[in-house]
N, C-alpha and C positions, 0 to 999 in steps of 0.2 A: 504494500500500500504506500503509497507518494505522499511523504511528507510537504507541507505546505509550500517551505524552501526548494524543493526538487521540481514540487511543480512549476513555481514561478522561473527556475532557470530552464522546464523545460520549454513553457511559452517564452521565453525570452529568444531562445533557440532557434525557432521557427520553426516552420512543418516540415517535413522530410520525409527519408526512406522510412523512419519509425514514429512517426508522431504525423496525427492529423486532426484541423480543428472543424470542428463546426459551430454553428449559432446556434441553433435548433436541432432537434430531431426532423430529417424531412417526413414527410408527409407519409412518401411510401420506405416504411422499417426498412424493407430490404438494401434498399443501399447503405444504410449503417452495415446492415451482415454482409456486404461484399466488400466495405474495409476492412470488417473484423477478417473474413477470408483469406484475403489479401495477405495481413498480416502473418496469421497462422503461415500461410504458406512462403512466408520468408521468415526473418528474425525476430518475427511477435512485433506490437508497436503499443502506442497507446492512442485512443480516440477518445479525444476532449470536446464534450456539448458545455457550451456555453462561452467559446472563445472565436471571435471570428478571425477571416484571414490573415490579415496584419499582427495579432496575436494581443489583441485589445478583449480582456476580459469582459463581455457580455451578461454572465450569468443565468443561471434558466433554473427551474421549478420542475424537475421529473413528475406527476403522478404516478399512482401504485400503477394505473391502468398503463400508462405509457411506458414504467420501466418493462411491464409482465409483458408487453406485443413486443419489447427489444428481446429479453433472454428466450420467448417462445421463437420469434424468427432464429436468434443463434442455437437453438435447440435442431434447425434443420440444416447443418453442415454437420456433411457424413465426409471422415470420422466422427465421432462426438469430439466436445472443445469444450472445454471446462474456459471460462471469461470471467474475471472480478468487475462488479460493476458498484461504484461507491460514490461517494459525493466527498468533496472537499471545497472549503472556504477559503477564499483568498481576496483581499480588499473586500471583505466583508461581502462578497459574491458567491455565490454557491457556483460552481464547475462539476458536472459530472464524466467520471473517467470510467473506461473498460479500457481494462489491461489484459491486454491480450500476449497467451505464451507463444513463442516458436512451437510449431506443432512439432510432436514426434513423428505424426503417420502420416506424413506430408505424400499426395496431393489431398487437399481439402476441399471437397466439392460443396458448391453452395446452389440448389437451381438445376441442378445438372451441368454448370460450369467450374471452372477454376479460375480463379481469382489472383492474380498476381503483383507485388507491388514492384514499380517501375520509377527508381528514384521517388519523387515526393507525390504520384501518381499509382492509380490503380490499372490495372486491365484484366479484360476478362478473354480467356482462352473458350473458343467457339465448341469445337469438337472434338471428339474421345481421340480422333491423330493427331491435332496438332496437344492438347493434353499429352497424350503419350510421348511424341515428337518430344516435345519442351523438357520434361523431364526427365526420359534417355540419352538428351543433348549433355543435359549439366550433369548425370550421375545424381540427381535428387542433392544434391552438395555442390552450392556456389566455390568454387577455390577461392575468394577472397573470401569467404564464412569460414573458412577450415582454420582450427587453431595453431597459432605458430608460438612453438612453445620457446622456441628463442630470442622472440623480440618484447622488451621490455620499454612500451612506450612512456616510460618515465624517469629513462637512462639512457634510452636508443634511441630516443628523436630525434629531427634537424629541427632544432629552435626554429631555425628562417624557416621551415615549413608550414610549425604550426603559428608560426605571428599572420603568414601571409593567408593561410586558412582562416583566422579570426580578422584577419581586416575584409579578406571579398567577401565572408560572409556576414559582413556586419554585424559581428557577434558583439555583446555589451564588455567593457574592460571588468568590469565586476565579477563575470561568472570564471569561475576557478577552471583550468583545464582539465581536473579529473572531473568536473560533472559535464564539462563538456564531452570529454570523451564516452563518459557513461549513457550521456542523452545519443551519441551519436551510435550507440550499439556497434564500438569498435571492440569489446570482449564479447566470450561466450560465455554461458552459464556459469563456467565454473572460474570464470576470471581470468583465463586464458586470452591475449592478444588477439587480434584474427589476422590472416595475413591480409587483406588487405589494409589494413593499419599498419603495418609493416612497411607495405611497397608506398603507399600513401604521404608518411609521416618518418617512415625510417633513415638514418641518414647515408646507407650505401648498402640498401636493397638487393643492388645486384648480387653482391656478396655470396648472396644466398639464393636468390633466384636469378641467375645472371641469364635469363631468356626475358626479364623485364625491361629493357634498354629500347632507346629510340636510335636507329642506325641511321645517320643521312649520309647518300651518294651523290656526288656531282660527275657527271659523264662526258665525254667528248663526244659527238655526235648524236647519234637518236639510238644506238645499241650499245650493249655494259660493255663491252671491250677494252676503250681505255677510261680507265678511273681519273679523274684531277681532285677531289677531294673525297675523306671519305673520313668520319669521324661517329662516333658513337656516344649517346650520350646515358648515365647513367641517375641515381638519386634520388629523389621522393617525385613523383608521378608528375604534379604539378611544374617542376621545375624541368622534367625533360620535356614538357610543354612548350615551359619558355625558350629553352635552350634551343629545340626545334626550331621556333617562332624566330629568333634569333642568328638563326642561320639560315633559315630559309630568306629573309629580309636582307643578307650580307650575300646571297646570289640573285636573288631577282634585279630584273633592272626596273628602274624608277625612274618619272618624271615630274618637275614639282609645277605647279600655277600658281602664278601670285595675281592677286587681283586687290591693291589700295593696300590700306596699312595693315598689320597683322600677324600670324605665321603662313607663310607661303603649304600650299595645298601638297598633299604625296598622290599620285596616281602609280599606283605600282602595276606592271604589266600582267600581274593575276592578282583580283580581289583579296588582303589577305583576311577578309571574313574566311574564303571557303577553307583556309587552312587551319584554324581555326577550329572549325567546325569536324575538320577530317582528323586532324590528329587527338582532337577529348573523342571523337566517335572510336578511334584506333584504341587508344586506352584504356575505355570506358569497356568496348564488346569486345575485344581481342581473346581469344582461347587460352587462359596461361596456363592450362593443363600440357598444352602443346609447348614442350620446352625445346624442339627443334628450330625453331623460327624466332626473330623478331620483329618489332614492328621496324617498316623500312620507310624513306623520304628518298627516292628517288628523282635527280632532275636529270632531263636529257636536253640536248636543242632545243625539240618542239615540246615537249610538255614536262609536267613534273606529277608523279605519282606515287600516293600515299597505299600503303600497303599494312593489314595485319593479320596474324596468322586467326584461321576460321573461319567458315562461309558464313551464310548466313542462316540464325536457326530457321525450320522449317516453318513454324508460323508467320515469322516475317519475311520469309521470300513470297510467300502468296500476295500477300499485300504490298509488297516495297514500297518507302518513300511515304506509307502510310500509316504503318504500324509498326511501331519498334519494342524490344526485346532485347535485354541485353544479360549476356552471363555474369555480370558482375555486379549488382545493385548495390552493393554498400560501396565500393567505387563511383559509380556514378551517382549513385545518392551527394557522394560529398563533392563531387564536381556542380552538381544541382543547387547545394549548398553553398556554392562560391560562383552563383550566377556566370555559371561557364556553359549552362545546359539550358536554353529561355523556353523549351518548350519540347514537350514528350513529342519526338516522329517528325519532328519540324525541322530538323538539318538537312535532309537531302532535298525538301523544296526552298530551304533559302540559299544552298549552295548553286542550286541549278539560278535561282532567282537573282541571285549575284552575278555570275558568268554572263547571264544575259544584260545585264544592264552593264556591264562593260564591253559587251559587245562581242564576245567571245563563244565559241561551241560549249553546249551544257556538259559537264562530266557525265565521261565514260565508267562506266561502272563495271565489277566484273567480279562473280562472287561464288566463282567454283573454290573449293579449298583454303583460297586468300581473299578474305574482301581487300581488292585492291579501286581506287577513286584518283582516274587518270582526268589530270585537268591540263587543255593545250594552252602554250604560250603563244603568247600575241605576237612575239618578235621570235624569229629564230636568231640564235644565236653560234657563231661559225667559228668563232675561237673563243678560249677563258679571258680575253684580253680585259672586255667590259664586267665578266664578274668580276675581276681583279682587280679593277677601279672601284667598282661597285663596294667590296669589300674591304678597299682601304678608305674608302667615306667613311664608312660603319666606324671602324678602328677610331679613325679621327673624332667623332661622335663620343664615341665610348671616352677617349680621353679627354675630351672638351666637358662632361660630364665628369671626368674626376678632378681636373682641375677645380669648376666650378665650386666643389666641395673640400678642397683645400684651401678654398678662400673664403667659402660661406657654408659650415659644418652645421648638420640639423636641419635641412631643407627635405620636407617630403615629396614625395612623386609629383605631386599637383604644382607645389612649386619649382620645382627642378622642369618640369614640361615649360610650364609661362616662360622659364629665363630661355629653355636652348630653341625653346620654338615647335616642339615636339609633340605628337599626343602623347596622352597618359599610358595606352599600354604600350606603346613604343618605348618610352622608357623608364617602365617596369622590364620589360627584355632587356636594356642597356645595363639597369640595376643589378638581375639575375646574372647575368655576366659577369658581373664585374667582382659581386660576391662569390662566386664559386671561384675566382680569380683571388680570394681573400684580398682585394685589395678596397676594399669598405666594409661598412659593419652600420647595421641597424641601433639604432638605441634610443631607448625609453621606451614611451604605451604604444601601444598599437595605434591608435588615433592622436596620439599628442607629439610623439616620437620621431624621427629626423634619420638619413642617411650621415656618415662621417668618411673621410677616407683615413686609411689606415699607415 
């Protein structure tokens, strides 16, 4: 039962893979029992009536009549499912919680469907194949769910992971990292780490799963023949994000518009929305049972292509582009967490929706074995000469950004952007750089707090 303190850190939280609010009871019970399903059928959650979505305490009034139509509807998910359903007070508001366990007999049919949660969303699986399909995909056992009994995320972290986890996801300075970690259902029952808290949060992951890395190639021509660069990046998930983002922006070519006073405009020769969107899509649903393969970043000439090991599961190949499913939900739970994920099944229509509006062919998709998302370049490019240019700006960048902070130490992102003229996630990449380069260092709160160089 959730002490009043736990509850308030978990609405502070926000909604997620394990927590969902509501204002009311809707109308019709059963969509309450297809989150409770939901849950059952991943790592348990908790659903709170009387918070709405912003996570502003509402308050509500159960009657007897209304709690008995909620536990009679949870009364019809086969297996049976045992649900705590209690009330607690908080700003003198009454909240009522169902605590719901990770089921043991997972699938958990509700309706004759299965019920699945999808980051901070639910979905429901149609038929007894794609049911069946879904959970001889994963082995009934997400591998980020699976305990890892080595990593001790309260001596094994990278601090820069978890600061920058608590700034995207807007988390309050206030709440302590163990209840954050706890609300975030990064252990198992018995208090064991999970590995995705591990490859997430941990500070050289590889270590131990060295099939978790982001590989990028730079090629001579349009076939892998001859290599010109080839670099591999390792460390808490997020950060081979950046790293990627990073290097991909130090081979593209770029053109700026200036239009009157201000910072002059970037037109990069591929959207870097859609990479963006392919490399947390690579992260997020990538197979990491499959320790043969990595995720790859592929540029040639004419395009550049994002690659991870595992097709797609059988439910969402019926659908593509429409319905998503991904093996790893407490992964992308906490990408969804750090607003990297704007909306469930919505990447491959605003990747395509990007390409077009630059005027460019939609990605190529290709999803036997490897989901690989080939996107073509605008410019062909016939020798390294222009990346090489290209990547000595960046460099220049990166040091005109440390300079900056040996003359003005304690400047955060938003400010360091204004002075060099930059967007803000352009140099958040410069930053990550530059730190894995230990050549700066964060310091203070997460929202009060300044880069320094070192």
């Amino acid at each position: 039962m959730l002490e009043t303190k736990d509850l308030q850190s978990l609405i502070d939280s926000g909604e997620g893979y394990n927590v969902e609010f509501k204002v009311r009871v809707p109308s019709k019970v059963r969509e309450l029992t297809e989150e409770i399903c939901a849950f059952a059928n991943a790592d348990g959650g908790y659903l709170l009536i009387g918070v709405d979505d912003n996570g502003k305490v509402t308050g509500i009034s159960l009657e007897n009549e209304k709690r008995s139509a909620i536990q009679g509807s949870i009364s019809e998910i086969s297996p049976a499912l045992h649900c705590e359903m209690y009330a607690a007070s908080i700003n003198n508001k009454t909240v009522w919680i169902i605590d719901v366990p990770s089921g043991k007999d997972k699938p958990y049919i509700f309706s004759g469907s299965i019920f699945v949660r999808e980051g901070a969303n639910s979905q429901k699986l149609h038929t007894v194949e794609e049911m069946r399909s879904f959970f001889q995909e994963c082995n009934k056992i997400f591998f980020d769910a699976i305990p890892c009994s080595w990593f001790n995320i309260y001596t094994d972290a990278d601090e820069q992971a978890i600061k920058d986890f608590r700034r995207e996801a807007q988390l309050s300075p206030s709440t302590a990292n163990k209840q954050i970690f706890e609300n975030l259902e990064l252990f198992t029952n018995k208090g064991v780490a999970k590995n995705g808290a591990a490859m997430f949060f941990g500070k050289e992951p590889e270590r131990k799963f060295p099939h978790a890395i982001t590989r990028c190639v730079l090629f001579k021509g349009t076939t892998k023949v001859y290599i010109i660069d080839d670099k591999s990046f390792g460390g808490p998930l997020y950060h081979q994000y950046l790293q990627a983002m990073a290097w991909l922006e130090s081979k593209l070519q770029i053109a700026y518009k200036i239009e009157g006073p201000g910072p002059r405009e970037e037109i990069w020769e591929i959207p870097l929305t859609v990479f963006k969107e392919a490399i947390i899509n690579a992260l997020s649903h990538r197979d990491y049972y499959e320790q043969g393969a990595t995720i790859t970043i592929e540029m040639f000439d004419d395009r550049v292509e994002v690659s991870n090991p595992g097709g797609l599961l059988p439910i969402v190949a019926k659908d593509f582009g429409h319905k998503s499913m991904t093996r790893n939900p407490l992964i992308f739970g906490l990408f969804t967490r750090m607003h990297l994920v704007e909306k469930v099944a919505s990447g491959i229509p605003r990747m395509q929706a990007a390409m077009k509006e630059a005027k460019l062919p939609e990605p190529e998709f290709h999803t036997e074995g490897m989901f690989t998302v080939a996107f073509k370049r605008k410019y062909s490019v016939m020798s390294d000469t222009v990346n090489d240019t290209v990547n000595d700006t960046v460099n220049e960048k990166e040091q005109e950004l440390l300079s900056l902070l040996k003359q003005q130490g304690g400047l955060n992102a938003t400010e360091i952007a204004q002075k060099l003229g930059k967007s803000i996630p352009t140099v958040k990449r410069y930053l990550s750089s530059l730190y894995k380069l230990d050549l700066i260092e964060f310091r203070g709160a997460p929202k009060t707090g300044g880069y320094y160089s070192k």
